[in-house]
C-alpha positions as CSV (number, residue, x, y, z in Angstrom):
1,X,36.3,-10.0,-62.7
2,X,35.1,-13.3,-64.7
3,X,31.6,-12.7,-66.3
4,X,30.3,-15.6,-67.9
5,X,26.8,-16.5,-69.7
6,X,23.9,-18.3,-68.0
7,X,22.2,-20.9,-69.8
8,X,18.8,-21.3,-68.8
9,X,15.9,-23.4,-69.6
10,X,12.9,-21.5,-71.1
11,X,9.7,-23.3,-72.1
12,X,12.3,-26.3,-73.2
13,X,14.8,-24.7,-74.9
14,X,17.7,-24.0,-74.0
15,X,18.6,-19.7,-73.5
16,X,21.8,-18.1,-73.3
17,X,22.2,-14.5,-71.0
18,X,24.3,-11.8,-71.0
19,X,24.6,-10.8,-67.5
20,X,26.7,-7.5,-68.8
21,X,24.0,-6.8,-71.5
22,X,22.0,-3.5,-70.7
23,X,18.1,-3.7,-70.7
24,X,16.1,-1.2,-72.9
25,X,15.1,1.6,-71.0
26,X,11.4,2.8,-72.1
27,X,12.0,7.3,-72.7
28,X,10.1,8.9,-70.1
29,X,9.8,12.4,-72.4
30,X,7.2,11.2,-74.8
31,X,3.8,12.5,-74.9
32,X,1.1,9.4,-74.5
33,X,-2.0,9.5,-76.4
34,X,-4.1,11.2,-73.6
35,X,-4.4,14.5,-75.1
36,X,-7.1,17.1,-75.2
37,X,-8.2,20.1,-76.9
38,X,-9.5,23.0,-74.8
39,X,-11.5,25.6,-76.9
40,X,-9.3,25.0,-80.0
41,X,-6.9,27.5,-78.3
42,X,-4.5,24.9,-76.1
43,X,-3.9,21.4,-75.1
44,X,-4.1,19.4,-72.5
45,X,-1.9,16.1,-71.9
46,X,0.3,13.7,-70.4
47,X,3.7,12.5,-70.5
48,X,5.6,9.5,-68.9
49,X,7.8,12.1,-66.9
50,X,5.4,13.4,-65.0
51,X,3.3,10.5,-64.1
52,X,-0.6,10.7,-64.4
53,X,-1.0,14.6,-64.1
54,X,-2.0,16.7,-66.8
55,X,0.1,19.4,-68.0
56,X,-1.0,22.5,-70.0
57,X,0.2,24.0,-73.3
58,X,-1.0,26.9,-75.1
59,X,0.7,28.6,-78.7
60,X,1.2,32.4,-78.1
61,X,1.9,33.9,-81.7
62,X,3.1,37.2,-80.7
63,X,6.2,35.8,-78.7
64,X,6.0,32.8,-80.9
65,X,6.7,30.3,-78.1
66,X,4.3,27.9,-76.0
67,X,3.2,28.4,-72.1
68,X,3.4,25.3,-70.7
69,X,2.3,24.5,-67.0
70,X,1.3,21.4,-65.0
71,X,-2.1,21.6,-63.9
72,X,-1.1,19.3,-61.0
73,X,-3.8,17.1,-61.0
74,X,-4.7,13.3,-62.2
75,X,-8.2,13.9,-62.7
76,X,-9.8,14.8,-66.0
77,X,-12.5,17.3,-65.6
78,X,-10.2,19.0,-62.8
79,X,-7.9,19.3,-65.7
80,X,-10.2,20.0,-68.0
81,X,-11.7,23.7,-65.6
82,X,-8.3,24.2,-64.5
83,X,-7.4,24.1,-68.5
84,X,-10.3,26.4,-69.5
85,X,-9.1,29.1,-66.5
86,X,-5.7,29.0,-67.8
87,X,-6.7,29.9,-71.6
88,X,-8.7,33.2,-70.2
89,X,-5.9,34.0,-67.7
90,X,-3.5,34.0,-70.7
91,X,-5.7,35.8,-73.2
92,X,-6.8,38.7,-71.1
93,X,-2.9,38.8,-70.1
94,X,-2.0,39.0,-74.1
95,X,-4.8,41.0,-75.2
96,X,-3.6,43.6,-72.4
97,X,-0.3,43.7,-74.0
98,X,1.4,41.9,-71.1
99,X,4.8,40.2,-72.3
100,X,4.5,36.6,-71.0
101,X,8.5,35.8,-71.3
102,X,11.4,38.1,-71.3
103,X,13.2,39.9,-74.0
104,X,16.2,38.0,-75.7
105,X,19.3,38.8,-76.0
106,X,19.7,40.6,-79.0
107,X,17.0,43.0,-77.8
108,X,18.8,43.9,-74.6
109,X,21.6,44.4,-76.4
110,X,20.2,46.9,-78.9
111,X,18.3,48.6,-75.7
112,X,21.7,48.9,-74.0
113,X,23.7,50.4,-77.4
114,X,20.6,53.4,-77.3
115,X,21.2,54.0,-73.8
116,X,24.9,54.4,-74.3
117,X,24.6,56.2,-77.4
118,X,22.9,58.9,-75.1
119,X,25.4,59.1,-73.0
120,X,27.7,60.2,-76.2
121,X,25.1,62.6,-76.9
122,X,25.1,64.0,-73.8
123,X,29.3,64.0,-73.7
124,X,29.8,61.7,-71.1
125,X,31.9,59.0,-73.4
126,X,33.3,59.2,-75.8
127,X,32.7,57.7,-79.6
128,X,35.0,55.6,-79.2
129,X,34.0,54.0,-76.0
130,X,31.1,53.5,-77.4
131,X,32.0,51.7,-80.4
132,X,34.5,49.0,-78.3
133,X,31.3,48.4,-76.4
134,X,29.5,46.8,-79.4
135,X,29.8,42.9,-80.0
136,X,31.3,41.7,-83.3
């Protein structure tokens, strides 16, 4: 396949393109400068993935993580109630003691060695199945 530049003429001078060059593509993952705070506890915002809805983001410092949700609307205020619901939602769930995201691993693990190490107690395996069970 033969490729070859255009010249073009652009506001009198004289332009050479790349057909083969690729254009810049604008990241669609970046936050825009529409963001809001809702009772100092969360955020609301947008970002060039998801068009013009708001999305929702709170800091939870038990679990040390963020809840984030769209609040699936384009429409400020909306956002804004929706926003306000969502904090309460999340701190009566917290202050309850509900877990908002799983365990991780290393916590299943160790749940699963005391269960085994039960079953040692109780005679049902042995030591040393027990001990080929745990992960290096």
């Amino acid at each position: 396949m033969l490729v070859t530049n255009k010249v073009t003429n652009y506001r009198g001078q004289f332009v050479v393109i790349n057909p083969m060059v690729r254009k810049i593509r604008k990241s669609k993952g970046t936050w825009t400068n529409q963001n809001h705070d809702i009772l100092g506890k969360a955020q609301i915002y947008r970002v060039l993935a998801s068009g013009d809805v708001w999305q929702f983001r709170m800091w939870i410092p038990d679990e040390k993580k963020y809840v984030r949700k769209t609040l699936r609307t384009k429409d400020l205020e909306t956002a804004i109630s929706r926003a306000k619901k969502e904090v309460f939602n999340i701190h009566s769930d917290v202050s309850s003691g509900r877990k908002l995201f799983g365990i991780n691993l290393q916590s299943l693990v160790d749940a699963f060695l005391e269960w085994r190490q039960k079953d040692v107690d109780v005679g049902d395996i042995t030591k040393g199945r027990l001990v080929t069970s745990i992960p290096n």
